[in-house]
MDAnalysis code that builds the backbone (N, CA, C; Angstrom):
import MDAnalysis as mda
import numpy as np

u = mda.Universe.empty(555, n_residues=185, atom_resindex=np.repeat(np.arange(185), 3), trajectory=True)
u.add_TopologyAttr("name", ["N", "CA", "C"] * 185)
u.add_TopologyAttr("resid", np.arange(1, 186))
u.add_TopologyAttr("resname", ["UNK", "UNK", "UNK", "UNK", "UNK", "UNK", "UNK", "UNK", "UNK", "UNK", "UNK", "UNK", "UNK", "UNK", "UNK", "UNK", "UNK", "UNK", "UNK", "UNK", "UNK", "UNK", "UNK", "UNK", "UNK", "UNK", "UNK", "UNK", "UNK", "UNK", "UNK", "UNK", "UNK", "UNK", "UNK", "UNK", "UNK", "UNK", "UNK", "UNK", "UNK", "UNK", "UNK", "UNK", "UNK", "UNK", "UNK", "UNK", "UNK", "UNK", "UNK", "UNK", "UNK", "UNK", "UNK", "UNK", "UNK", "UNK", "UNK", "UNK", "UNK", "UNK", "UNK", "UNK", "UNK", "UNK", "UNK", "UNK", "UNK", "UNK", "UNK", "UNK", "UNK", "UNK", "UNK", "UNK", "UNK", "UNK", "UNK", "UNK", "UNK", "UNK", "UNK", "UNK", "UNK", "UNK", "UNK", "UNK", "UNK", "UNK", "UNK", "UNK", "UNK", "UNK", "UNK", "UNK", "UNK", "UNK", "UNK", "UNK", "UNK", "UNK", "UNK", "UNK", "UNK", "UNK", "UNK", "UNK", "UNK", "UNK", "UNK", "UNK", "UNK", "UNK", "UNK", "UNK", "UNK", "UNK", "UNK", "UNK", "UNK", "UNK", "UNK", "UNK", "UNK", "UNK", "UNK", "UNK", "UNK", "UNK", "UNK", "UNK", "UNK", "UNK", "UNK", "UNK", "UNK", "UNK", "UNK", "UNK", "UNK", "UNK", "UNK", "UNK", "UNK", "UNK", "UNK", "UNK", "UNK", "UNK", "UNK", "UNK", "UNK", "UNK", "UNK", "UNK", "UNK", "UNK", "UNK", "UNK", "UNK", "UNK", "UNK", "UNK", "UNK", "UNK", "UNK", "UNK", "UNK", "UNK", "UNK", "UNK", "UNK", "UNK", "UNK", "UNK", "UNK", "UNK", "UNK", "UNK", "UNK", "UNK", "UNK", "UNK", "UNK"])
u.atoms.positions = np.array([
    [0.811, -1.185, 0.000],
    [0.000, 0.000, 0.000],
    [0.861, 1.258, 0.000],
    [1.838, 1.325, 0.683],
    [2.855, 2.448, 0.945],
    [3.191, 2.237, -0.667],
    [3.691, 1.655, -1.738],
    [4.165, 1.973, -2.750],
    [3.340, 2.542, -3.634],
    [1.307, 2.107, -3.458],
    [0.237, 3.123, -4.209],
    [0.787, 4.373, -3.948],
    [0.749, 4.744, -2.251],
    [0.224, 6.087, -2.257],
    [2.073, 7.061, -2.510],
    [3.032, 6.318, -2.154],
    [4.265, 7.108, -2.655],
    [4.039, 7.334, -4.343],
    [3.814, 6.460, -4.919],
    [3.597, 6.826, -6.506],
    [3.091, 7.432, -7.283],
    [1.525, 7.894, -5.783],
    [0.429, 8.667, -6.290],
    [0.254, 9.975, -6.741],
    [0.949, 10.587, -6.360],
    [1.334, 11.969, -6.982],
    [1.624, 11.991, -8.101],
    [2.765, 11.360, -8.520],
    [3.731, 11.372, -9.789],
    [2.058, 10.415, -10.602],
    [1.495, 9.666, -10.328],
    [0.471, 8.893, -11.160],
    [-0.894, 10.096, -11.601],
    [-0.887, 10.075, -10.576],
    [-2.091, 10.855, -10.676],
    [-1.849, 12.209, -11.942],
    [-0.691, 12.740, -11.600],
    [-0.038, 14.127, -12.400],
    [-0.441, 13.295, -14.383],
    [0.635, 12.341, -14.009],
    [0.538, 11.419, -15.561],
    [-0.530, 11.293, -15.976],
    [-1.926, 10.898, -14.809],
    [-3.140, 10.562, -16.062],
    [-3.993, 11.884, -16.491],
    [-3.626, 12.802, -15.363],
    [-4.212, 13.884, -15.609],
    [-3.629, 14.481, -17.496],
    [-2.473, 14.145, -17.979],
    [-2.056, 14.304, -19.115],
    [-1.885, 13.220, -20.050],
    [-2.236, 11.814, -19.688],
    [-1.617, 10.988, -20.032],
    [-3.038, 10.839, -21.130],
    [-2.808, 10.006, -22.503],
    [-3.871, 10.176, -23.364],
    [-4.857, 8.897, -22.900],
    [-5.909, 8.507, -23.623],
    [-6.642, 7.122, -23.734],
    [-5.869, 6.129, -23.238],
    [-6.349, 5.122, -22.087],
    [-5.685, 4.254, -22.001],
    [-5.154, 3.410, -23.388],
    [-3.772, 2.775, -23.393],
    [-3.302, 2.003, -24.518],
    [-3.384, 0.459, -23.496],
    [-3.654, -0.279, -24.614],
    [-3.758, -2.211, -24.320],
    [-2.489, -1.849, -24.290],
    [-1.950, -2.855, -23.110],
    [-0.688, -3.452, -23.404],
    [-0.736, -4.578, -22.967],
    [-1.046, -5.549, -22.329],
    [-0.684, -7.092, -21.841],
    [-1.640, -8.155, -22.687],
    [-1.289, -8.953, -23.346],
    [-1.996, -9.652, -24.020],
    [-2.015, -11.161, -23.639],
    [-3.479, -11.673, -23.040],
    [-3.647, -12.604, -22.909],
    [-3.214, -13.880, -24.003],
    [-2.635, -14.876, -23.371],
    [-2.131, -15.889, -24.157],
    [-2.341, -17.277, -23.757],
    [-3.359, -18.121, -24.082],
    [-3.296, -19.363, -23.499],
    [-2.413, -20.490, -23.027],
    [-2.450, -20.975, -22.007],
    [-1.163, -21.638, -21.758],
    [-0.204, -20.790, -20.626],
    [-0.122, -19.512, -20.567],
    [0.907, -18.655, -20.154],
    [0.233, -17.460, -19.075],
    [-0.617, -16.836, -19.756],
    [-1.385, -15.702, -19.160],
    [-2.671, -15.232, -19.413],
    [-3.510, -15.970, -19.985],
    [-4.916, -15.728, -20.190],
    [-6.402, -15.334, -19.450],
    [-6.402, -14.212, -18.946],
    [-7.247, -14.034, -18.033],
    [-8.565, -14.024, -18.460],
    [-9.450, -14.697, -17.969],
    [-11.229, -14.030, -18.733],
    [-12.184, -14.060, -17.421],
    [-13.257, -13.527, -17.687],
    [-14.091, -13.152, -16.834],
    [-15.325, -13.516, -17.702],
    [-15.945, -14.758, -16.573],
    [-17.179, -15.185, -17.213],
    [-16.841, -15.804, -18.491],
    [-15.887, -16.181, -18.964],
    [-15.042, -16.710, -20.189],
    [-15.340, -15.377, -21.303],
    [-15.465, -14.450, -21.351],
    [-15.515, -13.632, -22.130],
    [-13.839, -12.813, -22.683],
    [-13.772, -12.564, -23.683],
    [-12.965, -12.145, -24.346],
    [-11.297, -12.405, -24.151],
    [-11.191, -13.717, -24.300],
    [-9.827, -14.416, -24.016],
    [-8.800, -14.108, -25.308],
    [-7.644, -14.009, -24.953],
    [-6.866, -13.359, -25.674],
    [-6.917, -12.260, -25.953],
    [-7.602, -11.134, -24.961],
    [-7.618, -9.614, -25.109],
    [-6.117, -9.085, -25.196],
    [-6.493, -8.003, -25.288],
    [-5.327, -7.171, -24.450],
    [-6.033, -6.264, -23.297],
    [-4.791, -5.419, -22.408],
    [-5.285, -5.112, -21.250],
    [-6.603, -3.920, -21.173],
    [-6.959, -3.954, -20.514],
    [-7.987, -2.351, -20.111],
    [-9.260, -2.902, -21.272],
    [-9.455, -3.389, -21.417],
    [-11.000, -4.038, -21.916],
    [-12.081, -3.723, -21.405],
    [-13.074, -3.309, -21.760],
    [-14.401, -2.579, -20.870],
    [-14.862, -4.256, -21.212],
    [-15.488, -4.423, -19.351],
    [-17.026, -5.331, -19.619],
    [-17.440, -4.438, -18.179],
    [-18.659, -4.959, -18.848],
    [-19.675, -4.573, -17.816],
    [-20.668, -5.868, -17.338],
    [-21.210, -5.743, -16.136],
    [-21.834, -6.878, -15.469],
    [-23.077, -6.341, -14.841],
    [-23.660, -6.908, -14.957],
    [-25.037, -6.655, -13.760],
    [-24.803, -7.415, -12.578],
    [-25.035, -6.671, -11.703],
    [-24.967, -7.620, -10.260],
    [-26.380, -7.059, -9.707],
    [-26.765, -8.812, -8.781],
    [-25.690, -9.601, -8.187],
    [-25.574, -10.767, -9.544],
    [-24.338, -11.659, -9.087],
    [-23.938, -12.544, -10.254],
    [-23.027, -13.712, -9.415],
    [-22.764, -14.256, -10.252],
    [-21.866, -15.101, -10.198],
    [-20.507, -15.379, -11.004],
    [-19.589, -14.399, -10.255],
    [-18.288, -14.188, -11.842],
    [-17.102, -15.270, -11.686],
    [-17.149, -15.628, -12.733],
    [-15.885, -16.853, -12.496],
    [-14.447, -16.307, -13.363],
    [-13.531, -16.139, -12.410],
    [-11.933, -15.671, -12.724],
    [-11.372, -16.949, -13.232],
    [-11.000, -17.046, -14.340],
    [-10.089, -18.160, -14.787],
    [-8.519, -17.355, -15.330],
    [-7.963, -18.236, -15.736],
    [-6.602, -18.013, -16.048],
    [-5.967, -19.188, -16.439],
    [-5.915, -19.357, -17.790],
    [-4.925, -20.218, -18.364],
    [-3.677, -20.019, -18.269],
    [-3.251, -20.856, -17.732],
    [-1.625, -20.982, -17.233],
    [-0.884, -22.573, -17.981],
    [0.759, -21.952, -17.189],
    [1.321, -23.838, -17.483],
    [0.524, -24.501, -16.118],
    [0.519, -25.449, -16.425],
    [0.053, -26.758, -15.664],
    [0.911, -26.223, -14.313],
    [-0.088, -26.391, -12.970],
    [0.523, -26.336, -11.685],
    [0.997, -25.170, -11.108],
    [1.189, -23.730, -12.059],
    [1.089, -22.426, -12.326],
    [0.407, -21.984, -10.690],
    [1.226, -21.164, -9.758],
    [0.580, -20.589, -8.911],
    [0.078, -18.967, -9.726],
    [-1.284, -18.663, -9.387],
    [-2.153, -17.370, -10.178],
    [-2.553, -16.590, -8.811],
    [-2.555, -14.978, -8.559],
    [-2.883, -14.240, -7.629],
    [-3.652, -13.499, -8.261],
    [-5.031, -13.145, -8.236],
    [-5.644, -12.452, -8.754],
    [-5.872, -10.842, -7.976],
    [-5.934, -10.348, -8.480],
    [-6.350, -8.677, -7.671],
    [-7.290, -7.808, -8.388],
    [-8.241, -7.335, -7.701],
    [-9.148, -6.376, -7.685],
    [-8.770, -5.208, -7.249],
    [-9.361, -4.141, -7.869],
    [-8.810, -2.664, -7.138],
    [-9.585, -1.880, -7.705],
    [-9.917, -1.003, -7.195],
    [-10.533, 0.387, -7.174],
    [-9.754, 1.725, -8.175],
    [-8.220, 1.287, -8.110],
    [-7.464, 2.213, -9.326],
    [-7.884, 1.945, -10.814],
    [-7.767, 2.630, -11.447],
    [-8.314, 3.290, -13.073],
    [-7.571, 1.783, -13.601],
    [-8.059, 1.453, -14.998],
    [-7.387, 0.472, -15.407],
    [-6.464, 1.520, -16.630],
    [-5.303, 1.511, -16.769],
    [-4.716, 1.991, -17.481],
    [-3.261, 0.980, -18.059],
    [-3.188, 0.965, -19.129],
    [-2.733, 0.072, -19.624],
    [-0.925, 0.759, -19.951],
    [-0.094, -0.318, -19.619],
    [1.386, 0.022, -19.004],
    [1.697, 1.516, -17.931],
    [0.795, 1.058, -17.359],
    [1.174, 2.076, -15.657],
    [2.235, 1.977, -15.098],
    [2.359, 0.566, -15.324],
    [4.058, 0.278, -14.481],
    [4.881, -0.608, -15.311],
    [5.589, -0.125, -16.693],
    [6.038, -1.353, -17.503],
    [7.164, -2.173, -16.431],
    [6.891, -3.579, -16.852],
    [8.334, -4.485, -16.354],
    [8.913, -5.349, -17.454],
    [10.240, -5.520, -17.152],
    [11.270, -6.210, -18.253],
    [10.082, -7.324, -19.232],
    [10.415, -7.017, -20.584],
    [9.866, -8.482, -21.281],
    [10.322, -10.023, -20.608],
    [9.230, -10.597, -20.952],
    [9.942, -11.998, -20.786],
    [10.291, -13.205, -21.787],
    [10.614, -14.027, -21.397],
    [10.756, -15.069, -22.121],
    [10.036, -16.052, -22.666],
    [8.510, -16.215, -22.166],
    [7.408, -17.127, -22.238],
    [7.402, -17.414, -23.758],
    [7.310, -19.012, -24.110],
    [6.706, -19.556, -24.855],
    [5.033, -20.041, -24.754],
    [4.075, -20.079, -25.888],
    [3.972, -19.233, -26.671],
    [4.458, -17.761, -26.258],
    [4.906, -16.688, -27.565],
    [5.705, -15.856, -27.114],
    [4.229, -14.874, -26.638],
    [4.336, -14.105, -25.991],
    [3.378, -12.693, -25.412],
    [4.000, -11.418, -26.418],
    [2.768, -10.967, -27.218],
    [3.370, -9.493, -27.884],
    [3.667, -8.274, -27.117],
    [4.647, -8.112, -27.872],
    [4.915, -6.549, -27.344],
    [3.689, -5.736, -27.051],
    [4.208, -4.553, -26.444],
    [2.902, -2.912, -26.415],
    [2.874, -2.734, -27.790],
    [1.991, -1.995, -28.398],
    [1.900, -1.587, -29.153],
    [2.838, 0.097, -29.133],
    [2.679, 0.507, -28.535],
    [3.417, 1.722, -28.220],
    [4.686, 2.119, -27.109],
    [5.249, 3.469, -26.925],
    [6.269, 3.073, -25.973],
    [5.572, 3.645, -24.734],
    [5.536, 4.011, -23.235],
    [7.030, 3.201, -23.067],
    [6.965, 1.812, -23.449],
    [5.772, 1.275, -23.470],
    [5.897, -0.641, -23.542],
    [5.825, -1.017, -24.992],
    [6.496, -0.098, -25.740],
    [6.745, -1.202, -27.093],
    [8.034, -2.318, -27.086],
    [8.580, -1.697, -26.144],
    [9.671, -2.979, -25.896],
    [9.252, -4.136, -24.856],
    [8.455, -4.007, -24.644],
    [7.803, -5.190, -23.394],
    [6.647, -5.642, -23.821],
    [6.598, -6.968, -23.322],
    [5.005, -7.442, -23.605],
    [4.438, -7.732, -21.370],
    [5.267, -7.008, -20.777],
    [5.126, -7.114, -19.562],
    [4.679, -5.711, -18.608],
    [3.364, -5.392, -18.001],
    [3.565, -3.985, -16.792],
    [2.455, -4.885, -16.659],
    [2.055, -3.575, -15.154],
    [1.012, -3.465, -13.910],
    [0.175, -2.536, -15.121],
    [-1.167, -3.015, -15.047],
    [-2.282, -2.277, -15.556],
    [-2.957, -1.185, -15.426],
    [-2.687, -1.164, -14.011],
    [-3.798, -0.384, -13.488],
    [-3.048, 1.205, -12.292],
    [-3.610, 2.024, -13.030],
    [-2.564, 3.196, -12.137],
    [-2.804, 3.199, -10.542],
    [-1.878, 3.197, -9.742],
    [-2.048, 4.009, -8.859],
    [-2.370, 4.771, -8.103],
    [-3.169, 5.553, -8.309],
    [-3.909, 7.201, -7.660],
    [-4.012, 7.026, -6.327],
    [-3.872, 8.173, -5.461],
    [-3.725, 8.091, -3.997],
    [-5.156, 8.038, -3.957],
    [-5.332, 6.726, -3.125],
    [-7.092, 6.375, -2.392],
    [-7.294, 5.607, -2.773],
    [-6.306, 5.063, -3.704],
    [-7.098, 3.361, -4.132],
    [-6.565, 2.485, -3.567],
    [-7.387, 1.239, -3.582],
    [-6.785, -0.356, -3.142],
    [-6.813, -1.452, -3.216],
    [-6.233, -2.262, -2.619],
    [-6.679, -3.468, -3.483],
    [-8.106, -3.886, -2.488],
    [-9.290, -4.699, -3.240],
    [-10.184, -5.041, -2.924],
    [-10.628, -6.210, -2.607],
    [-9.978, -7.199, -3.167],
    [-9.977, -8.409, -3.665],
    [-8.586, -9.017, -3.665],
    [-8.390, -10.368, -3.132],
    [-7.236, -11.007, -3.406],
    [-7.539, -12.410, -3.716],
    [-6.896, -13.243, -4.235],
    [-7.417, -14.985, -3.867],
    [-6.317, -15.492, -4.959],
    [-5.660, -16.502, -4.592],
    [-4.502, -17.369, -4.985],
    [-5.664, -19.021, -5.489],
    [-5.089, -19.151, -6.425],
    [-5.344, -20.588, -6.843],
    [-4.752, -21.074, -8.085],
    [-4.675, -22.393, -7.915],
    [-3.894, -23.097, -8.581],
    [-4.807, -23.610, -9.959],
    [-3.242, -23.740, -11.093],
    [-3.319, -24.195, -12.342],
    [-3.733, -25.896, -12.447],
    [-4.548, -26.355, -12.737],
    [-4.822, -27.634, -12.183],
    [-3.877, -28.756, -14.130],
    [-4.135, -29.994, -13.781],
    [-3.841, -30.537, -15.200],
    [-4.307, -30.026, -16.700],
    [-5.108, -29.532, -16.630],
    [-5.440, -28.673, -17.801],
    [-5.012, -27.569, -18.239],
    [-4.222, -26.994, -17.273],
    [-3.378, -25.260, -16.754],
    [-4.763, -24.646, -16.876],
    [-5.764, -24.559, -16.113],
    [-6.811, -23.441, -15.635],
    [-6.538, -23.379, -14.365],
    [-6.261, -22.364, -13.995],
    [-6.924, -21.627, -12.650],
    [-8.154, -21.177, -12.232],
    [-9.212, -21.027, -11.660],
    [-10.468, -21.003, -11.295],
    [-10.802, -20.840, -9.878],
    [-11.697, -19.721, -10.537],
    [-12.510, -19.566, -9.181],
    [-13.743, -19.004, -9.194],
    [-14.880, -19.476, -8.435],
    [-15.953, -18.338, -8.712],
    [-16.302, -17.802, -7.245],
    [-17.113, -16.492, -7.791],
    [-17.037, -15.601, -6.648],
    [-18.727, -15.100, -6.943],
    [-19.154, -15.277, -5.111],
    [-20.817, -14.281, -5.651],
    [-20.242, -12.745, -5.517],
    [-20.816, -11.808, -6.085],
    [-21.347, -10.349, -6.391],
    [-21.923, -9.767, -6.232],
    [-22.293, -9.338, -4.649],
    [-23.144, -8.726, -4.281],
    [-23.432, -7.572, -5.246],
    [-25.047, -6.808, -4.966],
    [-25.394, -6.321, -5.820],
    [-24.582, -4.549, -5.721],
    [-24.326, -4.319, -6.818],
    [-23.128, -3.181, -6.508],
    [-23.544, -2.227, -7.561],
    [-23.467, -0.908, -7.502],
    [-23.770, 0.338, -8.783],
    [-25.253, 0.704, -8.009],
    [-25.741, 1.552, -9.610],
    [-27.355, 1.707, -9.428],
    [-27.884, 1.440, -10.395],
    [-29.009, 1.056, -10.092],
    [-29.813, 0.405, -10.938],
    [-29.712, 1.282, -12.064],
    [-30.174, 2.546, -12.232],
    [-30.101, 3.551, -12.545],
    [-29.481, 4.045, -13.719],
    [-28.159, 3.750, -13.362],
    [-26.666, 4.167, -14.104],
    [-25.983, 2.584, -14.328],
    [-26.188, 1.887, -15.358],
    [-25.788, 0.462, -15.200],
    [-24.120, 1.075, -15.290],
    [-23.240, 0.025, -14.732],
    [-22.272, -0.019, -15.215],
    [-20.988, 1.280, -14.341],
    [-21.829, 1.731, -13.380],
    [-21.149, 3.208, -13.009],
    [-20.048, 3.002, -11.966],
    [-20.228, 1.580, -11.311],
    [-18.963, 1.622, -10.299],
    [-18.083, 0.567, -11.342],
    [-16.637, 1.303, -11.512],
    [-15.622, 0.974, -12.205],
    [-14.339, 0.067, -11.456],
    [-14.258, -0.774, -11.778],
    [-13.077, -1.361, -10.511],
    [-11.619, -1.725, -11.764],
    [-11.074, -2.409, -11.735],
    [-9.719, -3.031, -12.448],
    [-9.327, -4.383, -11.773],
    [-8.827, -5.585, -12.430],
    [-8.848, -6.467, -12.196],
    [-7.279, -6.892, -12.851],
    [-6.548, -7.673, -12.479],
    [-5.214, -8.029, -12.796],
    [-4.845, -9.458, -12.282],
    [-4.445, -10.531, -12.970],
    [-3.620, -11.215, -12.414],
    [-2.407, -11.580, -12.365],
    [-1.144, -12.162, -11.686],
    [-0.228, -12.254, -11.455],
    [0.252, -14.134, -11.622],
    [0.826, -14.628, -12.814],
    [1.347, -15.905, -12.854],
    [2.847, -15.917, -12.028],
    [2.758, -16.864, -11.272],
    [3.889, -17.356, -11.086],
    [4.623, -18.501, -12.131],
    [5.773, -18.360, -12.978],
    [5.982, -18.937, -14.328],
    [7.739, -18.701, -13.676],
    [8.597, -19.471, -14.636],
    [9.525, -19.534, -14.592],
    [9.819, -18.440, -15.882],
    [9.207, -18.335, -17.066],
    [9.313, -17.479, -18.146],
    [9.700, -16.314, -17.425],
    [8.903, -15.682, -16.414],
    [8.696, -14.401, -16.114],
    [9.774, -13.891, -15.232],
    [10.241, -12.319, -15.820],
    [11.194, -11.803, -15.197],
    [10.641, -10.708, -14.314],
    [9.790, -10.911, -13.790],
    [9.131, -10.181, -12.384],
    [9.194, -8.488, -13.173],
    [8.769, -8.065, -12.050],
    [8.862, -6.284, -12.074],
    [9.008, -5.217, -10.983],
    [8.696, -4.244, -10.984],
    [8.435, -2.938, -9.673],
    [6.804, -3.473, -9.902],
    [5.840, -3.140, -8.734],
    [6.205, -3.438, -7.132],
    [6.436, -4.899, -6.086],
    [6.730, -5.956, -7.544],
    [6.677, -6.850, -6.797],
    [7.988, -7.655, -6.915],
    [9.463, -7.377, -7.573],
    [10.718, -7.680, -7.507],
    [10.692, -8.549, -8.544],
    [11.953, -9.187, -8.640],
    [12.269, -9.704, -9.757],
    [11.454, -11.309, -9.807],
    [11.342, -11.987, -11.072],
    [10.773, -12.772, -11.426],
    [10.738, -13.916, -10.129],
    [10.045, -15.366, -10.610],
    [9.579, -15.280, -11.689],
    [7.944, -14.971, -12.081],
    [7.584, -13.952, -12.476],
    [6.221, -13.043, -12.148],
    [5.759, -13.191, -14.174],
    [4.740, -13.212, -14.623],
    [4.261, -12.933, -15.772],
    [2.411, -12.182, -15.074],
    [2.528, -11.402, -15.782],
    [1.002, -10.410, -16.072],
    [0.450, -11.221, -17.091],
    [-0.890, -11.064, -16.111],
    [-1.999, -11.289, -17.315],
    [-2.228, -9.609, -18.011],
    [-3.171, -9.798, -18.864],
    [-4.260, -8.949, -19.543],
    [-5.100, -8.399, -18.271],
    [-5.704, -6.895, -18.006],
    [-6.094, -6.516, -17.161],
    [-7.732, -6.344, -17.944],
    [-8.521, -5.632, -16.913],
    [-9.825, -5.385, -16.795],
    [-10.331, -4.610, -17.082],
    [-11.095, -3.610, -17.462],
    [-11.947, -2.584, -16.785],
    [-13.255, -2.852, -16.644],
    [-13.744, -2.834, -15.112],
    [-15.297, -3.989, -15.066],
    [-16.058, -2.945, -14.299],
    [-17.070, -2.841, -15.298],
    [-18.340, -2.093, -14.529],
    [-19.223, -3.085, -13.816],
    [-19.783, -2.335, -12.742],
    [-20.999, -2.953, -12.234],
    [-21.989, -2.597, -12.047],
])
């Protein structure tokens, strides 16, 4: 938490100028594939879905076989290469950013920073013989009826892989990013 809110200044300044979020992490089966509700696998990061709650959302993540996966929820903006980290090595390979700073990486943290956000959500689970990770979660009913879609959260997960050469804020490998979120409710 101390590394959100030290960053938050300098983050916050950036999005205030910073343009449209850009995709950068691209889901890849086998390696880093995140979906929600199985919807749009092989994205890239900062993807709008939206959900009605209450629900029942199931976090998967295609991984290698036996693959420890940390999933995180948060309340920060989903913004795509917020925090680039070193490319890695993963077979199938993961594409680059499309742009810089992460045209040399197919590796960052998604989701900015801003002082007041946090994480919301945590839960670890394992890549079973098939390399899925899984989990489902109920959803209490969240937003307004009103305004579908108006509370915004960000979603990220974290493979543990031997491919992966870790990053800032969580040290060196072996770490691979999934594809991040942007999930209304």
């Amino acid at each position: 938490m101390k590394l959100f809110r030290s960053a938050g200044l300098l983050c916050l300044a950036l999005s205030i100028t910073a343009p449209a979020a850009v995709a950068q992490v691209t889901g890849v089966a086998g390696i880093n594939d995140y979906t929600l509700n199985g919807l749009v696998p092989g994205s890239t990061s900062c993807t709008s879905l939206c959900f009605a709650s209450p629900l029942t959302l199931t976090m998967t993540v295609q991984a290698s076989v036996g693959s420890v996966v940390v999933i995180v929820w948060t309340d920060c903006p989903c913004r795509g290469c917020s925090i680039p980290w070193p490319p890695n090595a993963c077979f199938p390979a993961i594409p680059l950013g499309p742009l810089p700073p992460c045209a040399t990486t197919n590796q960052s943290v998604d989701f900015l920073p801003v002082p007041g956000c946090n994480i919301l959500f945590q839960a670890t689970v394992f890549a079973n013989s098939a390399g899925v990770a899984s989990i489902n979660v109920s959803v209490p009913s969240i937003g307004i009826a009103s305004s579908p879609c108006s509370v915004r959260l960000s979603t990220q997960a974290v493979v543990l892989d031997p491919c992966g050469n870790g990053g800032i804020p969580l040290g060196p490998g072996p770490f691979v990013m999934t594809q991040a979120y942007d999930v209304g409710f």
